[in-house]
C-alpha positions as CSV (number, residue, x, y, z in Angstrom):
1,X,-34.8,69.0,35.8
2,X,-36.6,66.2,33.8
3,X,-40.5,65.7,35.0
4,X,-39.6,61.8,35.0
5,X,-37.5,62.5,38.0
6,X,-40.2,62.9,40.1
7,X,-41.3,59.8,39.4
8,X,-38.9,58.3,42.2
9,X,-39.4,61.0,44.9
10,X,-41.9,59.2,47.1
11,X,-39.2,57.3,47.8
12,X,-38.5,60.1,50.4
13,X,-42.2,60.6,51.2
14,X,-43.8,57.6,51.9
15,X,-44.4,55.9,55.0
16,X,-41.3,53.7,55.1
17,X,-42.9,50.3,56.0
18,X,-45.4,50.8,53.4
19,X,-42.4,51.4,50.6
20,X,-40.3,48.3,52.4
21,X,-43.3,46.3,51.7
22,X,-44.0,47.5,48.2
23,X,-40.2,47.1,47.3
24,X,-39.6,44.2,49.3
25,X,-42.8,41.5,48.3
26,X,-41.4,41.9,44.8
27,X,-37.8,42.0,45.2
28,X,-38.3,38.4,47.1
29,X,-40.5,37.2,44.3
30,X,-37.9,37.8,41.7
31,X,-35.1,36.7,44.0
32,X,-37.2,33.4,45.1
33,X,-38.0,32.9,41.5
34,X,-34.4,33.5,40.6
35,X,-33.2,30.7,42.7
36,X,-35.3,28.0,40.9
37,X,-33.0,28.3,38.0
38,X,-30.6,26.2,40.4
39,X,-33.7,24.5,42.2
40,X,-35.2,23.3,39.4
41,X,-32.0,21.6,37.7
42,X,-31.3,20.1,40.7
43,X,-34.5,18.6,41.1
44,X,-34.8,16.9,37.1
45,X,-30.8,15.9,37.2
46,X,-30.8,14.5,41.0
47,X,-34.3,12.3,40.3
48,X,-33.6,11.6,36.4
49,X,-29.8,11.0,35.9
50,X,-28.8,10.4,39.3
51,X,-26.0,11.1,42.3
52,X,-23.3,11.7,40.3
53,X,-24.4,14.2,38.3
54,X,-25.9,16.0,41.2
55,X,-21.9,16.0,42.5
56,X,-21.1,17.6,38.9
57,X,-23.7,20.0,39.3
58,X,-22.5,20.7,42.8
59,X,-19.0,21.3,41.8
60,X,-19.9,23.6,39.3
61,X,-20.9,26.3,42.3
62,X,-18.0,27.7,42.3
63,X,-17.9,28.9,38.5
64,X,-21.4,30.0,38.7
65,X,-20.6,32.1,41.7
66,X,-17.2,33.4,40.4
67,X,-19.5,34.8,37.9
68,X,-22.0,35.6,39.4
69,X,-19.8,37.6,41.3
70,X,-18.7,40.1,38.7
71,X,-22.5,40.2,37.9
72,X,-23.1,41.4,40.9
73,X,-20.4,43.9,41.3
74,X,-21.6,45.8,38.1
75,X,-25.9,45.0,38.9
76,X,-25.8,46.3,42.6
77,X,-23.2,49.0,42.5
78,X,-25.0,50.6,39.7
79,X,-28.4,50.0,41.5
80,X,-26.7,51.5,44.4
81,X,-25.3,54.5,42.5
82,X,-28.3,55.2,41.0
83,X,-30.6,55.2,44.1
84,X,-28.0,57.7,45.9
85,X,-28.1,59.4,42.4
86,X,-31.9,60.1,42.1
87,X,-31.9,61.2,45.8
88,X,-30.1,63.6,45.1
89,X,-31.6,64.8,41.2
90,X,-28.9,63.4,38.8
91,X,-31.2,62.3,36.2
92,X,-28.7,62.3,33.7
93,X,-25.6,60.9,36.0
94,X,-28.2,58.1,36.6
95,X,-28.7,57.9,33.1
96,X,-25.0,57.3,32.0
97,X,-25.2,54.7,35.2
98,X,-26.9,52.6,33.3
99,X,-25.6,52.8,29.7
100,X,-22.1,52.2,31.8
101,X,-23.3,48.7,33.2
102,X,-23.9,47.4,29.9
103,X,-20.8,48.5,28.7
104,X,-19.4,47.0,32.3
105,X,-21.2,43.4,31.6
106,X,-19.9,43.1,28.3
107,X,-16.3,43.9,29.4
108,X,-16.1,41.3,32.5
109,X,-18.5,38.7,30.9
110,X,-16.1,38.3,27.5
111,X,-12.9,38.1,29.4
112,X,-13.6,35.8,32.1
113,X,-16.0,33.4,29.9
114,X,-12.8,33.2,27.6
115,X,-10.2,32.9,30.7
116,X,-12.8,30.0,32.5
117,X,-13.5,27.9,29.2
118,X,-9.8,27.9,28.3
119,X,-8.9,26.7,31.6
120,X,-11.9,24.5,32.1
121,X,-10.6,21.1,33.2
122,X,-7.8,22.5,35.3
123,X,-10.1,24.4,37.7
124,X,-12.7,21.8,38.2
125,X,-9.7,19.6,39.6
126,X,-8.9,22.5,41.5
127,X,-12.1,23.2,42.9
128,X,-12.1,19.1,44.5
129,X,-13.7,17.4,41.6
130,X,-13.9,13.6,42.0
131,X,-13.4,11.1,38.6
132,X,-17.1,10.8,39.2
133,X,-18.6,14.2,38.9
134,X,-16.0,16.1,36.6
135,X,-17.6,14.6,33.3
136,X,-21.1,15.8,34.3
137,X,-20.0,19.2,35.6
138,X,-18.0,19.9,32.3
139,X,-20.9,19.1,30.2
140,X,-22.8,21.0,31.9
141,X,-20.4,24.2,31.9
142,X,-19.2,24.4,28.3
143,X,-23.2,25.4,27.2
144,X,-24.0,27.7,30.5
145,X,-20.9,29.5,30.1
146,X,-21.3,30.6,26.7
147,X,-24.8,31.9,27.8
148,X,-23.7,33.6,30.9
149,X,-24.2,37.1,29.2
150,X,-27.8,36.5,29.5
151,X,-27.6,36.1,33.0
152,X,-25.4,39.3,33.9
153,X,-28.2,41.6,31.9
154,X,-31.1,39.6,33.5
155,X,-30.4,39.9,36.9
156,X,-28.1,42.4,36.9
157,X,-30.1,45.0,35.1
158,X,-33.2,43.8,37.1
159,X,-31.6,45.2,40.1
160,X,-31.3,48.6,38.3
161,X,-34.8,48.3,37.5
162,X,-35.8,48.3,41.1
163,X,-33.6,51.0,41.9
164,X,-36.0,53.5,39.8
165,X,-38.8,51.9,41.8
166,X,-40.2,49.4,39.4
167,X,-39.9,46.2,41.4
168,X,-43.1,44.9,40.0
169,X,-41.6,44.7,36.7
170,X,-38.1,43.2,38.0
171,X,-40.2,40.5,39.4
172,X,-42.0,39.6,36.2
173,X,-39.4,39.5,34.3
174,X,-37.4,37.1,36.7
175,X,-40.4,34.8,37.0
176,X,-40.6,34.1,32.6
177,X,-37.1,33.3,32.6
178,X,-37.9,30.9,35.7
179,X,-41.3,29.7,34.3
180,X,-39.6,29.2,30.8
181,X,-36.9,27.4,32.6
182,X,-39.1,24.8,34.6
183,X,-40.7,23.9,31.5
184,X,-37.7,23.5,29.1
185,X,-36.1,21.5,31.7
186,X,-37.7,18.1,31.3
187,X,-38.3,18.7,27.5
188,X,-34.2,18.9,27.0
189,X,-33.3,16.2,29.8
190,X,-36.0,14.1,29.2
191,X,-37.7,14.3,25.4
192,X,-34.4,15.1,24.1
193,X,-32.5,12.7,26.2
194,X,-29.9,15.2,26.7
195,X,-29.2,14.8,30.3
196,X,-27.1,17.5,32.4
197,X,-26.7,18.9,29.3
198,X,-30.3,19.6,28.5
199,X,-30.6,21.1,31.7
200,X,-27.7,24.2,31.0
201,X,-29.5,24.2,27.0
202,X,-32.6,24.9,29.3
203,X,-31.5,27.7,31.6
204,X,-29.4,29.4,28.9
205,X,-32.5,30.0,26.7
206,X,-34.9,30.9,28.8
207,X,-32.0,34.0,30.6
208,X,-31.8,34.7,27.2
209,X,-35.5,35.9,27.0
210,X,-35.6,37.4,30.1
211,X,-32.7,39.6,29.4
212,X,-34.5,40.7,26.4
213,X,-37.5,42.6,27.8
214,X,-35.6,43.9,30.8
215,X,-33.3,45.5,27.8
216,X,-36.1,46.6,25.6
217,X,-38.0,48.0,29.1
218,X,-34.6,50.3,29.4
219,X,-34.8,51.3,25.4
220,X,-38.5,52.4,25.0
221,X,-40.2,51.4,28.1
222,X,-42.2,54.7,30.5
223,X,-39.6,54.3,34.0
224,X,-37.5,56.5,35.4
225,X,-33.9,55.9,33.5
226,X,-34.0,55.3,29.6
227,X,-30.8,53.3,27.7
228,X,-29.0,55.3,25.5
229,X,-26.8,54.1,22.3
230,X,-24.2,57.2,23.3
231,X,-24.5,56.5,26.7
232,X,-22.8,52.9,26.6
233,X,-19.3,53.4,27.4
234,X,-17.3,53.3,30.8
235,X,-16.8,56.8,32.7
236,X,-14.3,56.5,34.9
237,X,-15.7,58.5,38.2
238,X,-19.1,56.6,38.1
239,X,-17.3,53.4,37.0
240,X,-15.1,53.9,40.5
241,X,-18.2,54.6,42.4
242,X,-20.0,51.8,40.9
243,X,-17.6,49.2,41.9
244,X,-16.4,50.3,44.7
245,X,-20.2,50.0,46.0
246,X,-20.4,47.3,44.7
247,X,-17.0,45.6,45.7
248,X,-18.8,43.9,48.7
249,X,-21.1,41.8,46.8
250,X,-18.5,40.8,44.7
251,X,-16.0,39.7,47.5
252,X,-18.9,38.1,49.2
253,X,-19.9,35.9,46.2
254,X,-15.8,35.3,45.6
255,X,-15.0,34.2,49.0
256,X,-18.5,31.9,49.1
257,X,-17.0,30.3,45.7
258,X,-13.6,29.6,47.9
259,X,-15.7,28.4,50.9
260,X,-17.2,25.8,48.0
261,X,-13.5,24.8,46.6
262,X,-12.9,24.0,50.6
263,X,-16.1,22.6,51.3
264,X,-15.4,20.1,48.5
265,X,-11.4,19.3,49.3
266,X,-13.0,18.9,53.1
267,X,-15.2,15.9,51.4
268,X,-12.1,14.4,50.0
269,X,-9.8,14.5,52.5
270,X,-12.1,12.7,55.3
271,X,-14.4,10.6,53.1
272,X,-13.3,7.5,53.3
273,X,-13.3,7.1,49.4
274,X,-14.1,9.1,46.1
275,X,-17.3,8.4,46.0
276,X,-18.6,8.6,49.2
277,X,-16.8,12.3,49.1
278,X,-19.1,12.8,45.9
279,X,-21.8,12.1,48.1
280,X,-20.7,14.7,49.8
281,X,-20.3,17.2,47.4
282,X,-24.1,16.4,45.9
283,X,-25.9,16.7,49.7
284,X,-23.7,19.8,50.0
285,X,-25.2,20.8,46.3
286,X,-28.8,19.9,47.3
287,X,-29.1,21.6,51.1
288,X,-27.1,24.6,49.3
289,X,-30.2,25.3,46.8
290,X,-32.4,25.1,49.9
291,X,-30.5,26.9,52.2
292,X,-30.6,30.0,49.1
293,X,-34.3,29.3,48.7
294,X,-34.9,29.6,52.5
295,X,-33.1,33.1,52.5
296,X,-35.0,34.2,49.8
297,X,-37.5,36.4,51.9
298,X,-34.5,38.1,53.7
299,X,-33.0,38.5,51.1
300,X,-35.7,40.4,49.3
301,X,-36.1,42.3,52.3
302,X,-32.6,43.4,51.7
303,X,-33.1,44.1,48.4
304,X,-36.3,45.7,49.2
305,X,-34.6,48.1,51.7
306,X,-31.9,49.3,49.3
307,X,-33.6,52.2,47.0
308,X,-35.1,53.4,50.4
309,X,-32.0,53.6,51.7
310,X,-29.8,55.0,49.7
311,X,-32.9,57.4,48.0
312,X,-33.4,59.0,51.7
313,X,-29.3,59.3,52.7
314,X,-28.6,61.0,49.5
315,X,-31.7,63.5,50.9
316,X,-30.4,63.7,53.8
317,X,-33.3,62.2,56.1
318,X,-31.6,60.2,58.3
319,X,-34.5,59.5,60.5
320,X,-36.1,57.6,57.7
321,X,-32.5,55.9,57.2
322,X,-33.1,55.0,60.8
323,X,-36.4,53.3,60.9
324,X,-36.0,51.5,57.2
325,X,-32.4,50.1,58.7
326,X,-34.3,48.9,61.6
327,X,-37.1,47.2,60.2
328,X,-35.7,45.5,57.6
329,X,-33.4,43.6,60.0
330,X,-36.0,42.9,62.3
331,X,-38.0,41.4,59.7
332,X,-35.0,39.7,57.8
333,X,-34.5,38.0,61.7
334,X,-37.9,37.2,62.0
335,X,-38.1,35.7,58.6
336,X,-34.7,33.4,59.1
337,X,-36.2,32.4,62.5
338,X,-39.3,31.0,61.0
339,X,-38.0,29.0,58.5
340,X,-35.1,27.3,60.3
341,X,-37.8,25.9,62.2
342,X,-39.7,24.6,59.3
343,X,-36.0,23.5,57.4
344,X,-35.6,21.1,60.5
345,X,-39.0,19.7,60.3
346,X,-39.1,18.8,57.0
347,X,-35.7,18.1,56.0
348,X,-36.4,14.6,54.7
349,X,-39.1,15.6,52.6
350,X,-37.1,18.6,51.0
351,X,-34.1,16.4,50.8
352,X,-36.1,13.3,49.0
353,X,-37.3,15.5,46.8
354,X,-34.2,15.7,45.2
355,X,-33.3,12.5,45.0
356,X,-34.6,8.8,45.5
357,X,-30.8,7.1,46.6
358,X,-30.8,6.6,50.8
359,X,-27.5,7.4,51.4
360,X,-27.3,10.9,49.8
361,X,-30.9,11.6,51.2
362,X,-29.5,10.8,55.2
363,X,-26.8,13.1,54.0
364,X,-28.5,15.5,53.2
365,X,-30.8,15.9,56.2
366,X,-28.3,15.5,59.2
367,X,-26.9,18.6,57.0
368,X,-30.0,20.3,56.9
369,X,-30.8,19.7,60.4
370,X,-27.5,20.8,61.3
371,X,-27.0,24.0,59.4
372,X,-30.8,25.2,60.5
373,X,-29.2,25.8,64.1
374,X,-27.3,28.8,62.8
375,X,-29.8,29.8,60.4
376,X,-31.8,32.9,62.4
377,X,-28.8,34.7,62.4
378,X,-27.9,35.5,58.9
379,X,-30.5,37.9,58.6
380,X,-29.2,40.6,60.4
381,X,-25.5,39.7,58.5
382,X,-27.0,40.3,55.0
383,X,-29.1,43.9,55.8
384,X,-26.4,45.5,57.9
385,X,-23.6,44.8,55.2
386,X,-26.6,45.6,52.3
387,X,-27.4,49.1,54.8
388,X,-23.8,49.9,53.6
389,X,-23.3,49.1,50.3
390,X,-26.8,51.1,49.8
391,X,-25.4,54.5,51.5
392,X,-22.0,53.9,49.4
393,X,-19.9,53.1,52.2
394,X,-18.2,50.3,50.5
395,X,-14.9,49.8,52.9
396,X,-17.6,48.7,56.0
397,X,-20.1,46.5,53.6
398,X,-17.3,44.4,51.9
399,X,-15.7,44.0,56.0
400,X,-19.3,42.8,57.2
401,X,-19.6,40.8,54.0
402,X,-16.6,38.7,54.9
403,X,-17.4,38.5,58.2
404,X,-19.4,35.2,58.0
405,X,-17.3,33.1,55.9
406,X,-14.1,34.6,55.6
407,X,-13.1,35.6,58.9
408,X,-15.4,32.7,60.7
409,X,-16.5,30.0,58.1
410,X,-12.9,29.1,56.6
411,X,-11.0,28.9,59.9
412,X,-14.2,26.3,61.2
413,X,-14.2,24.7,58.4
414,X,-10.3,23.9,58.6
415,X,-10.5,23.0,62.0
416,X,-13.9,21.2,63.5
417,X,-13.7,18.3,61.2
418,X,-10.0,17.9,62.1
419,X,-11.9,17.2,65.7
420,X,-14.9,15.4,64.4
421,X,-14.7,14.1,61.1
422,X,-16.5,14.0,58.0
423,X,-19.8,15.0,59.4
424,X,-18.1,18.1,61.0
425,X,-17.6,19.6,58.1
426,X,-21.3,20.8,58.3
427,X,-21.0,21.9,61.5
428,X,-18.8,24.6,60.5
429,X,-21.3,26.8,59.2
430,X,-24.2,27.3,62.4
431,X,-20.7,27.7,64.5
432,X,-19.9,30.8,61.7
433,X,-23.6,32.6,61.7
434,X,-23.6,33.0,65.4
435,X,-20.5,33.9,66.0
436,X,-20.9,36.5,63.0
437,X,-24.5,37.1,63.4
438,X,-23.9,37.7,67.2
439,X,-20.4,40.6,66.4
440,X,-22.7,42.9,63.1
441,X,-25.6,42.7,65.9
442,X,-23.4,45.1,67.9
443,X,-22.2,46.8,64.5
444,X,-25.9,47.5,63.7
445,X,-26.3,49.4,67.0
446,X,-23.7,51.4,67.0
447,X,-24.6,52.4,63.5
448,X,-27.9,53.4,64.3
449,X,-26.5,55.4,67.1
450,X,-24.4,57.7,64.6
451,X,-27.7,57.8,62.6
452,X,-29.7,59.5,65.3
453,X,-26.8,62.1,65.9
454,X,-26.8,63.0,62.2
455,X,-30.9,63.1,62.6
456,X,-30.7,65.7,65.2
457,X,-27.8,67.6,63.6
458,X,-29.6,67.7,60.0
459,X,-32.7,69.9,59.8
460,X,-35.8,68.2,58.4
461,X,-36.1,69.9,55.1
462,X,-34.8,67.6,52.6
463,X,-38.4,65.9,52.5
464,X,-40.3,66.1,49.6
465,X,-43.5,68.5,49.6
């Protein structure tokens, strides 16, 4: 066995909250940093073009998730694998884990960026565009599309990176695509006068950089795995484990992109004209990139939690399993809790910061206001279904995953505003994290429960020296 395995075994040896805090501080950095890619186009297009291309940008979500999605399948599967992997010494399984999820990335990226610009125009009117915001959400799509490559190996070889235990790393390399992107922003928008344009020129550019040093980290950097030419191919047991793993991601990012498509149709149908429903679409745009900012400490918590996770159940110590399960959804609650509080408080100022026209700000805020009452409760959503993608139980995660807005969110969302009207379209989604938050609560326990009799079943010698 390799020496450079050992470099991940204090995974298993470690005091757990000091590892959940070491994994978890940076994982939220990156992930925070991460969502001011959206953040920060948001904030130049809504105050420097205006309302209607804040709508385009919204109705762009659901393309960026749809892809996302696929990113996501490939990044946290094989972080996933490769967690479970080390635990239990497959150096060179791990290894060909890697090479595979370059070879994976390619594969989805060139099909569907082919499928989605051939069909470009047809899906936005499909996914509720107005005459108002299509224009600007086109433009903006035709550049970040071709440059979505860049954003599978960034963040989805980033996650890989902190599944050998170099979060640090993952989180520098997310914040100089970010800090590129905040200042290439105004230059294309403004200096270049290239409007919502300028903005995808921007964020293309700078994910192009970042995926470049997380590659050349993999090719000749000191960590745990190492990229090898021979090693970039698809093999089709690891593939299977990969994306089964990391099928609940996936699902969870495709059903949030249909939960979009409805939120937007929702705006249509009861706004009492096109482009007061485009309002709609842009407040939904704006409190979206705050509601994603606001999760960003749970979910680096989550993210945080995983190589613990999976590390310590491929070795067998379930009591470790135990008490990192716990504590990262007790912090992930307490973290949600917090900043629903401070979301209600200072939803006008978040919400004018995005943009200086009164009737998308008032928007904006009763939404915020109103989707803060649910908020506390998504924390303990996200770490029980991330719990079991991490231990490869993929059937359970991708269940919990849908939980929130597949089984809840949807149905609300089809029926409150039928009762209410246009403003109970935002009402759907508190109604949907309680009512899940409140049923993976009682999933969580029972979980733990069959933890503790695996605990006392399994001797306590899988520990490392």
């Amino acid at each position: 066995m390799p020496a450079v395995v050992h470099n991940s075994e204090f995974i298993g040896r470690d005091p757990v909250g000091k590892l959940l805090f070491r994994f978890a501080l940076p994982a939220a950095g990156s992930v925070t940093i991460n969502s001011l890619y959206n953040m920060v186009d948001r904030l130049y297009i809504g105050r420097g073009v205006g309302p209607n291309a804040m709508a385009g940008l919204g109705l762009t979500f659901p393309y960026m998730i749809l892809l996302a999605a696929f990113g996501m399948m490939v990044g946290q599967g094989s972080a996933a694998a490769i967690s479970i992997l080390l635990g239990e010494k497959r150096q060179a399984d791990a290894n060909k884990v890697l090479g595979q999820a370059i070879a994976m990335c390619l594969l989805f990226i060139f099909t569907i960026q082919t499928l989605a610009l051939i069909f470009l125009d047809q899906t936005l009117y499909l996914f509720g565009g107005t005459q108002e915001a299509i224009p600007y959400a086109r433009d903006y799509l035709r550049i970040i599309l071709w440059g979505n490559i860049f954003q599978h190996f960034s963040f989805g070889l980033s996650n890989i990176l902190r599944a050998e235990g170099n979060s640090f790393k993952a989180m520098l390399i997310i914040a100089f695509g970010a800090f590129l992107n905040i200042v290439l922003d105004p230059l294309f928008i403004f200096v270049f006068d290239l409007g919502i344009k300028g903005a995808a020129y921007a964020t293309v550019l700078s994910m192009m950089c970042s995926s470049s040093w997380v590659i050349l980290h993999f090719i000749c950097g000191n960590g745990v795995l190492r990229l090898h030419l021979h090693n970039i191919r698809i093999y089709p047991k690891l593939a299977l484990r990969v994306l089964s793993i990391g099928m609940a991601p996936c699902l969870m990012q495709i059903v949030h992109s249909s939960v979009v498509i409805i939120y937007n149709h929702s705006f249509k149908h009861f706004a009492p004209d096109t482009q007061t429903a485009s309002l709609g679409i842009a407040a939904f745009g704006i409190n979206n990139s705050i509601f994603m900012f606001c999760l960003m400490p749970a979910v680096g918590i989550m993210i945080g939690a995983q190589p613990i996770l999976g590390f310590n159940f491929g070795a067998k110590l379930y009591h470790r399993v135990i008490e990192a399960f716990q504590l990262a959804v007790k912090l992930a609650t307490m973290f949600c809790f917090l900043l629903a509080i401070l979301m209600y408080v200072f939803a006008p100022l978040l919400s004018y910061c995005f943009t200086k026209d009164q009737a998308l700000a008032d928007l904006s805020i009763y939404g915020l206001r109103t989707g803060a009452i649910g908020f506390t409760f998504i924390g303990v959503g996200m770490t029980t279904g991330s719990y079991f993608q991490s231990i490869g139980r993929a059937g359970i995660s991708v269940a919990i995953s849908l939980t929130r807005q597949c089984f809840m969110l949807i149905p609300l969302l089809i029926l409150i505003p039928r009762f209410i009207g246009f403003r109970g379209i935002w009402w759907s989604g508190p109604a949907s994290d309680i009512l899940s938050g409140t049923a993976i609560f009682l999933i969580a326990i029972l979980e733990c429960k069959r933890l503790q009799r695996l605990s006392h079943n399994t001797p306590i010698q899988g520990a490392t020296p």
